[in-house]
Backbone atoms as SQL, in Angstrom:
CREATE TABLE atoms (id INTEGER PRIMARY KEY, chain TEXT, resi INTEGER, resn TEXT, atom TEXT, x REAL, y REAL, z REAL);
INSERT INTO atoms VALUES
  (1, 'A', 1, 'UNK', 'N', -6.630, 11.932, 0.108),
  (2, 'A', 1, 'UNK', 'CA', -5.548, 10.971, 0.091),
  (3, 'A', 1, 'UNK', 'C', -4.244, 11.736, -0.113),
  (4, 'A', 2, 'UNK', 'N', -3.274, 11.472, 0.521),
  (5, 'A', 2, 'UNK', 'CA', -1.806, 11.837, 0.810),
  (6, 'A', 2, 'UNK', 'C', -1.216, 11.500, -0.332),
  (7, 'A', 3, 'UNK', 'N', -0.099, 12.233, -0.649),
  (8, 'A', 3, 'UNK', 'CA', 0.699, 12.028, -2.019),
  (9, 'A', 3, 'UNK', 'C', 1.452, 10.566, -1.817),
  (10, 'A', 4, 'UNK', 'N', 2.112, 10.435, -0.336),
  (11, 'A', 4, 'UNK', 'CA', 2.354, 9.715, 0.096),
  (12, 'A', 4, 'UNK', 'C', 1.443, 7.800, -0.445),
  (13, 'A', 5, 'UNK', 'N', 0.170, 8.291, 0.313),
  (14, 'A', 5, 'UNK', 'CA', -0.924, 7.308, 0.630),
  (15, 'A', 5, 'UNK', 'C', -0.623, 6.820, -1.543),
  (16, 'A', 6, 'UNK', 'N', -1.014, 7.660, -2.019),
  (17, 'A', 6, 'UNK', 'CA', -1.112, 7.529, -3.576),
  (18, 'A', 6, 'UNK', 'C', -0.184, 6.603, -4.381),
  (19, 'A', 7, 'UNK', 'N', 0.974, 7.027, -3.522),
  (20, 'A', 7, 'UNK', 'CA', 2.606, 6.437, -4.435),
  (21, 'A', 7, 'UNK', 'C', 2.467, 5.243, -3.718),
  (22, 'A', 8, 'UNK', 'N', 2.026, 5.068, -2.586),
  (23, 'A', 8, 'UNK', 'CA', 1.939, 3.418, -2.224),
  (24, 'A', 8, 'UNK', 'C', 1.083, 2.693, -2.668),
  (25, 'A', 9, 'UNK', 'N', -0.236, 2.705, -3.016),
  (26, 'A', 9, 'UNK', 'CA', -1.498, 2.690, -3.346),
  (27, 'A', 9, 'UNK', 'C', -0.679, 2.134, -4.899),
  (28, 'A', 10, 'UNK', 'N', -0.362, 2.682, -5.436),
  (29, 'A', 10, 'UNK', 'CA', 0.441, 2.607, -7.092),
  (30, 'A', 10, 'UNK', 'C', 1.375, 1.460, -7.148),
  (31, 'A', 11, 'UNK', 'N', 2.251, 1.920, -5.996),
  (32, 'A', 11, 'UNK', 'CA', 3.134, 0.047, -5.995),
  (33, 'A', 11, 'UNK', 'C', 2.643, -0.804, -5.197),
  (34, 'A', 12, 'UNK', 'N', 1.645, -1.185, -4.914),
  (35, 'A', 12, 'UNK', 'CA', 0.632, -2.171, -4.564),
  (36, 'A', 12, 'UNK', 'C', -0.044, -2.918, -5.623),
  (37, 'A', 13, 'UNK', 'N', -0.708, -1.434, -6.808),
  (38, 'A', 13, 'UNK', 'CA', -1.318, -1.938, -7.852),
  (39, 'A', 13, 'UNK', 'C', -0.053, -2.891, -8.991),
  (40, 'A', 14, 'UNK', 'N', 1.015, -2.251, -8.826),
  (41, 'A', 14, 'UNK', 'CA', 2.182, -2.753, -9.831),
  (42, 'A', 14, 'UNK', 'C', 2.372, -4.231, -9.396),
  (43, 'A', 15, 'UNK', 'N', 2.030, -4.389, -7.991),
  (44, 'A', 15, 'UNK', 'CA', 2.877, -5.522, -7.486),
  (45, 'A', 15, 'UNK', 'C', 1.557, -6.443, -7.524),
  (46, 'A', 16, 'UNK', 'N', 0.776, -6.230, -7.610),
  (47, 'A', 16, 'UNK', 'CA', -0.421, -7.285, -7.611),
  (48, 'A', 16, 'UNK', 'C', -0.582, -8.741, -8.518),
  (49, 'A', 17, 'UNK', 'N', 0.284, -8.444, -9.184),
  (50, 'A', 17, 'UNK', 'CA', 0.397, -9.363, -10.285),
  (51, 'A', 17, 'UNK', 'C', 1.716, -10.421, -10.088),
  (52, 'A', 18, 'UNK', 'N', 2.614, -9.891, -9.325),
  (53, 'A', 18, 'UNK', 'CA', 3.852, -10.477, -8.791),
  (54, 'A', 18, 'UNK', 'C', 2.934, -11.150, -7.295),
  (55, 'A', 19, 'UNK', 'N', 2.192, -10.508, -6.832),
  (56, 'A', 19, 'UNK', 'CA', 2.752, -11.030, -5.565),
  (57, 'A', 19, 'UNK', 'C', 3.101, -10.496, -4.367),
  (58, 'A', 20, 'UNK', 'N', 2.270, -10.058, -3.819),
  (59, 'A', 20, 'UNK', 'CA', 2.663, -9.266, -2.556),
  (60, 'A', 20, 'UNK', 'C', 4.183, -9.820, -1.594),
  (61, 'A', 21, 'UNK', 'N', 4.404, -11.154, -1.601),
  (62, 'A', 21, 'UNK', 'CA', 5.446, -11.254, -0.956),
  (63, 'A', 21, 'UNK', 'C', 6.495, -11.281, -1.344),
  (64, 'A', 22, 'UNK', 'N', 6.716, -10.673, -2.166),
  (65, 'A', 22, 'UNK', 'CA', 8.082, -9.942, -3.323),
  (66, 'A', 22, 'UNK', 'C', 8.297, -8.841, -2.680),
  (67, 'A', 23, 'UNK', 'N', 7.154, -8.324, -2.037),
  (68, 'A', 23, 'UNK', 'CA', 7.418, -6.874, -1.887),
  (69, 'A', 23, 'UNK', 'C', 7.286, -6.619, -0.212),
  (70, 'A', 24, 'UNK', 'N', 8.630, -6.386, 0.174),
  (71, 'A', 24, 'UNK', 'CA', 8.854, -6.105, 1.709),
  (72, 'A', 24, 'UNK', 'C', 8.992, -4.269, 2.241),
  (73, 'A', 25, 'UNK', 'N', 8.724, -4.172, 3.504),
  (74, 'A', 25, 'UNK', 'CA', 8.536, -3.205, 4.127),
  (75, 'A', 25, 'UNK', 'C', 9.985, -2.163, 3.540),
  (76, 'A', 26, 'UNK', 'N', 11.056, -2.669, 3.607),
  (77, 'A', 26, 'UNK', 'CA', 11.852, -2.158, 3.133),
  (78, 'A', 26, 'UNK', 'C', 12.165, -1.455, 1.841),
  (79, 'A', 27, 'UNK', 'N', 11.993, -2.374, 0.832),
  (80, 'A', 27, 'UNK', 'CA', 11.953, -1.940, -0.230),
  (81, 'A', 27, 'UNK', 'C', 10.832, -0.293, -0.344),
  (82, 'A', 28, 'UNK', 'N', 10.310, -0.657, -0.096),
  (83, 'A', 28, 'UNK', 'CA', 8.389, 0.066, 0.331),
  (84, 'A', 28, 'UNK', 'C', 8.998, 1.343, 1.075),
  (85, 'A', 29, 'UNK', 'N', 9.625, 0.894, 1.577),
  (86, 'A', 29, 'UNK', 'CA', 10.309, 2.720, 2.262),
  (87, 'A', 29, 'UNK', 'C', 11.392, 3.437, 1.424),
  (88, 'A', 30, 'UNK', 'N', 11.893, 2.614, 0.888),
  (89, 'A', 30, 'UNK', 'CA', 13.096, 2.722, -0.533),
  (90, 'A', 30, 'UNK', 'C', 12.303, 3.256, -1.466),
  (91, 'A', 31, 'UNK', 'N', 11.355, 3.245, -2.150),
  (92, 'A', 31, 'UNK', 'CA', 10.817, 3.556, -2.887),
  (93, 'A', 31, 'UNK', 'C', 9.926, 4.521, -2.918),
  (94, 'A', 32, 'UNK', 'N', 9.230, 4.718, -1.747),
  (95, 'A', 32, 'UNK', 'CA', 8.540, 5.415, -1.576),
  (96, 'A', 32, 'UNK', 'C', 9.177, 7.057, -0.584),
  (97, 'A', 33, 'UNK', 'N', 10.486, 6.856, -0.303),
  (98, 'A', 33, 'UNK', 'CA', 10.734, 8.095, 0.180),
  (99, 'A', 33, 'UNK', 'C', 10.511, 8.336, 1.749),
  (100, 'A', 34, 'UNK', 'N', 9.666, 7.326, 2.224),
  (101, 'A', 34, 'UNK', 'CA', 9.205, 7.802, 4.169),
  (102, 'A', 34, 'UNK', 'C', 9.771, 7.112, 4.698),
  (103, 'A', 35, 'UNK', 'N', 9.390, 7.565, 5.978),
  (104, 'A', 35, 'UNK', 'CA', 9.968, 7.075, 7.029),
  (105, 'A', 35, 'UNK', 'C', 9.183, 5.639, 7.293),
  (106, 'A', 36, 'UNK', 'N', 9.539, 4.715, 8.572),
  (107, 'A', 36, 'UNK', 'CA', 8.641, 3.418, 8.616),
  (108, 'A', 36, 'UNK', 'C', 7.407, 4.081, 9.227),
  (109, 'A', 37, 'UNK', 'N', 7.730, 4.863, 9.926),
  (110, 'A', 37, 'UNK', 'CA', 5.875, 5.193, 10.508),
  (111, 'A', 37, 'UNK', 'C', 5.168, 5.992, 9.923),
  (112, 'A', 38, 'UNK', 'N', 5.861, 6.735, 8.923),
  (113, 'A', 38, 'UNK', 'CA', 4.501, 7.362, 8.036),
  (114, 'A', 38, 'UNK', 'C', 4.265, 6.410, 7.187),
  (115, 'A', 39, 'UNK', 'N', 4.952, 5.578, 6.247),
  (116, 'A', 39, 'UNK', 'CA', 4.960, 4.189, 5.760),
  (117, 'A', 39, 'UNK', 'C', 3.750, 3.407, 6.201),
  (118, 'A', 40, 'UNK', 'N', 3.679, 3.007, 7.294),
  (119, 'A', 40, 'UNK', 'CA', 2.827, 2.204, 8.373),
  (120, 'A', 40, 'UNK', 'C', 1.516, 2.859, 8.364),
  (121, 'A', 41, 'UNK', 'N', 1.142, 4.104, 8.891),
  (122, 'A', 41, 'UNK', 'CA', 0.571, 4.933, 8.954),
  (123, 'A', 41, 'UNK', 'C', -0.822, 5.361, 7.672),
  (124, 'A', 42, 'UNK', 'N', 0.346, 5.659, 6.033),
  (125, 'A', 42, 'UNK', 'CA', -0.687, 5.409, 5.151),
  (126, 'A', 42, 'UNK', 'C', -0.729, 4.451, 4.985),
  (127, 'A', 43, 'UNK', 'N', -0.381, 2.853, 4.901),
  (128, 'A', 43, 'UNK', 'CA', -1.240, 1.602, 4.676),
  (129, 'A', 43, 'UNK', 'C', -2.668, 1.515, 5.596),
  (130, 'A', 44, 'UNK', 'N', -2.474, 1.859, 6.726),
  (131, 'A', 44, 'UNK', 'CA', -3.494, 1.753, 7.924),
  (132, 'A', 44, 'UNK', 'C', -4.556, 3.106, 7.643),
  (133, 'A', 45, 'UNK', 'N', -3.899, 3.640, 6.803),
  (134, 'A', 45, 'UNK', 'CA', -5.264, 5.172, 6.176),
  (135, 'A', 45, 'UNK', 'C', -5.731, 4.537, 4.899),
  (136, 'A', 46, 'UNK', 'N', -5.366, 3.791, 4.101),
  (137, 'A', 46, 'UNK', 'CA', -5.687, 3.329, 3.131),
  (138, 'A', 46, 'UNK', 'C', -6.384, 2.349, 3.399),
  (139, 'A', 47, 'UNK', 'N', -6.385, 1.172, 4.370),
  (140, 'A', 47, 'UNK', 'CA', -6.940, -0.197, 5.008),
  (141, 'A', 47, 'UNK', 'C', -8.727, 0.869, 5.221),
  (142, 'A', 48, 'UNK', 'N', -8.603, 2.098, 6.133),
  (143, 'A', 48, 'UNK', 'CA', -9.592, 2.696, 6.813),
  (144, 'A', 48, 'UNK', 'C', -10.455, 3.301, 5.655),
  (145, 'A', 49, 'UNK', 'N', -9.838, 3.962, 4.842),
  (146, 'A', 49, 'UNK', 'CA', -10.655, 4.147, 3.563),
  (147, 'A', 49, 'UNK', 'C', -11.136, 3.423, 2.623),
  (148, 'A', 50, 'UNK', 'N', -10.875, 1.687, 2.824),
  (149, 'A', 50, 'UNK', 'CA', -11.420, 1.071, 2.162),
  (150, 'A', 50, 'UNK', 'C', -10.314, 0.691, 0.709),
  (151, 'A', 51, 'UNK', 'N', -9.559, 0.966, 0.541),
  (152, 'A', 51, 'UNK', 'CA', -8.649, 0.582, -0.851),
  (153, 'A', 51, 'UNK', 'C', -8.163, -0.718, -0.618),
  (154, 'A', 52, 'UNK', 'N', -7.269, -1.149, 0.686),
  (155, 'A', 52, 'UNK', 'CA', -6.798, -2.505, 0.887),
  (156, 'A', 52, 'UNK', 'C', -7.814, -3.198, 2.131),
  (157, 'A', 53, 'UNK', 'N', -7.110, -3.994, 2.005),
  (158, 'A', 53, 'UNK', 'CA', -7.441, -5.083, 3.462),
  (159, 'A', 53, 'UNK', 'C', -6.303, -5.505, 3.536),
  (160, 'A', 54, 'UNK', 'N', -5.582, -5.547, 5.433),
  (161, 'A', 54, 'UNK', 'CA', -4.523, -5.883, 5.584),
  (162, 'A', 54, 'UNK', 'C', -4.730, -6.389, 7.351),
  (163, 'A', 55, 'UNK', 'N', -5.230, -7.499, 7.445),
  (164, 'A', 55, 'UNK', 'CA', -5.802, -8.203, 8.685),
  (165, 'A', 55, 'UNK', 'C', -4.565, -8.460, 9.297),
  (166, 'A', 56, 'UNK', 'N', -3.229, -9.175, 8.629),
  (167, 'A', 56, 'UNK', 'CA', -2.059, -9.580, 9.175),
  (168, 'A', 56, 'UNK', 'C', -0.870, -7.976, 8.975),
  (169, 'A', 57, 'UNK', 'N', -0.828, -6.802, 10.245),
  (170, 'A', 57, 'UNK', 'CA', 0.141, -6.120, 10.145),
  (171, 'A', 57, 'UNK', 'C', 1.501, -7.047, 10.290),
  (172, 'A', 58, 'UNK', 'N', 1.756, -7.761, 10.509),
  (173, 'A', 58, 'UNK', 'CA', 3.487, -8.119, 10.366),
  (174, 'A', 58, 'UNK', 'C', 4.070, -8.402, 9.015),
  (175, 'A', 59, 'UNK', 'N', 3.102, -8.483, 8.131),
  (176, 'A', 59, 'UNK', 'CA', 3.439, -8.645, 6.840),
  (177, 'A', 59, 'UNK', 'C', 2.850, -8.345, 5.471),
  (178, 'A', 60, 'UNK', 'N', 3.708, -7.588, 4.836),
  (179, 'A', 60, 'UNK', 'CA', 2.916, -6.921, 3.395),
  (180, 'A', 60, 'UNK', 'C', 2.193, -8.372, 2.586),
  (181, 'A', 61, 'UNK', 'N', 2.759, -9.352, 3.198),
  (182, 'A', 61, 'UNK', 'CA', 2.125, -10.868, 2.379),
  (183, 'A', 61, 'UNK', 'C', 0.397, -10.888, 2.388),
  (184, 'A', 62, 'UNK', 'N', -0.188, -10.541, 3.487),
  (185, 'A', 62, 'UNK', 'CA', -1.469, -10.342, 3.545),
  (186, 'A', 62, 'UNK', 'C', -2.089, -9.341, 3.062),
  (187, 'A', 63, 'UNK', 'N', -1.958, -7.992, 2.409),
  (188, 'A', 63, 'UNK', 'CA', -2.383, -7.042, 2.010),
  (189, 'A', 63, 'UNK', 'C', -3.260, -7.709, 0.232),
  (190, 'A', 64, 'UNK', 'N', -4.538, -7.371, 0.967),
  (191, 'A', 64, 'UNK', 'CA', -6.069, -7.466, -0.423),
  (192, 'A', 64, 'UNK', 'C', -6.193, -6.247, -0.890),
  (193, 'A', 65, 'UNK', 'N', -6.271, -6.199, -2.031),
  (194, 'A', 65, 'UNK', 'CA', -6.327, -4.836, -2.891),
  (195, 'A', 65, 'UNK', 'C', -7.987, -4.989, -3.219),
  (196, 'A', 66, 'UNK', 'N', -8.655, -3.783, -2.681),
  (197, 'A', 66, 'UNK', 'CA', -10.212, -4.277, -2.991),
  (198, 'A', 66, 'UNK', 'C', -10.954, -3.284, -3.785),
  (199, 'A', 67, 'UNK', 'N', -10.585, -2.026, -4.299),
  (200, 'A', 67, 'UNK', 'CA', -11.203, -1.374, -5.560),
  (201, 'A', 67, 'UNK', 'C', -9.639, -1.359, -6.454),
  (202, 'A', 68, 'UNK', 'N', -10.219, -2.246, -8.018),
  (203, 'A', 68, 'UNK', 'CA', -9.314, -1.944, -8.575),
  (204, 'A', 68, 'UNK', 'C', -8.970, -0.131, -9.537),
  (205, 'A', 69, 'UNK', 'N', -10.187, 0.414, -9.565),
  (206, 'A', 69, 'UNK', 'CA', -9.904, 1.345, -10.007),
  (207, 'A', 69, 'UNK', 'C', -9.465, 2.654, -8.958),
  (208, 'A', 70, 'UNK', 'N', -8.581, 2.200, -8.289),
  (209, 'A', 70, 'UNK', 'CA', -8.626, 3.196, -7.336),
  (210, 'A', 70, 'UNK', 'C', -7.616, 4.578, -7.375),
  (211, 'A', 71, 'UNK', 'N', -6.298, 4.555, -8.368),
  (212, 'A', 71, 'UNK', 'CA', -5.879, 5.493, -8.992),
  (213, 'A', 71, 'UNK', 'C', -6.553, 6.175, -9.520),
  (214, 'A', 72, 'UNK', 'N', -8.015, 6.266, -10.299),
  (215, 'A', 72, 'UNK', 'CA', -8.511, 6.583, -11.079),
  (216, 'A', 72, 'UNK', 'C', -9.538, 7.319, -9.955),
  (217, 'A', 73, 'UNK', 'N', -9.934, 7.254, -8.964),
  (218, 'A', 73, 'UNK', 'CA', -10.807, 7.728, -8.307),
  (219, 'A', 73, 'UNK', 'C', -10.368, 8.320, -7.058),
  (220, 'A', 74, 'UNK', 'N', -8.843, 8.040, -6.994),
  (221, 'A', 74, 'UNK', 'CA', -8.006, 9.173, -5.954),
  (222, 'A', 74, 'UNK', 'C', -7.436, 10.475, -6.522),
  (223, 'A', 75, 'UNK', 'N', -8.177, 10.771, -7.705),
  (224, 'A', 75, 'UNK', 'CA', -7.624, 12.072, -8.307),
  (225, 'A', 75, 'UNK', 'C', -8.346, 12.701, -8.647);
């Protein structure tokens, strides 16, 4: 997993409790430092490895967080 993939993976877990649709693509590139397609890129490496589920790409609103310990087992 990408340092990248990790720091998103982390504000996913932060935001889980808010609410995924608090949290837009934008911000998500603000915070995280990338560009939109490496952005894009590790959600869709993270979806493939099994951490999220994200059936609807047009919107971070659909993103399922499905191992919660997953900081803990990306290191």
């Amino acid at each position: 997993m990408s340092r990248l993939e990790r720091k998103i993976l982390g504000m996913l877990h932060r935001h889980r409790w808010n609410s995924f649709r608090w949290l837009s693509m934008g911000s998500l590139l603000q915070r995280s430092g990338g560009a939109f397609r490496e952005v894009t890129i590790a959600l869709i490496n993270l979806e493939h490895d099994g951490y999220i589920r994200w059936p609807d790409k047009s919107s971070l609103r659909h993103i399922v967080l499905l191992r919660k310990d997953a900081d803990r087992g990306a290191q």
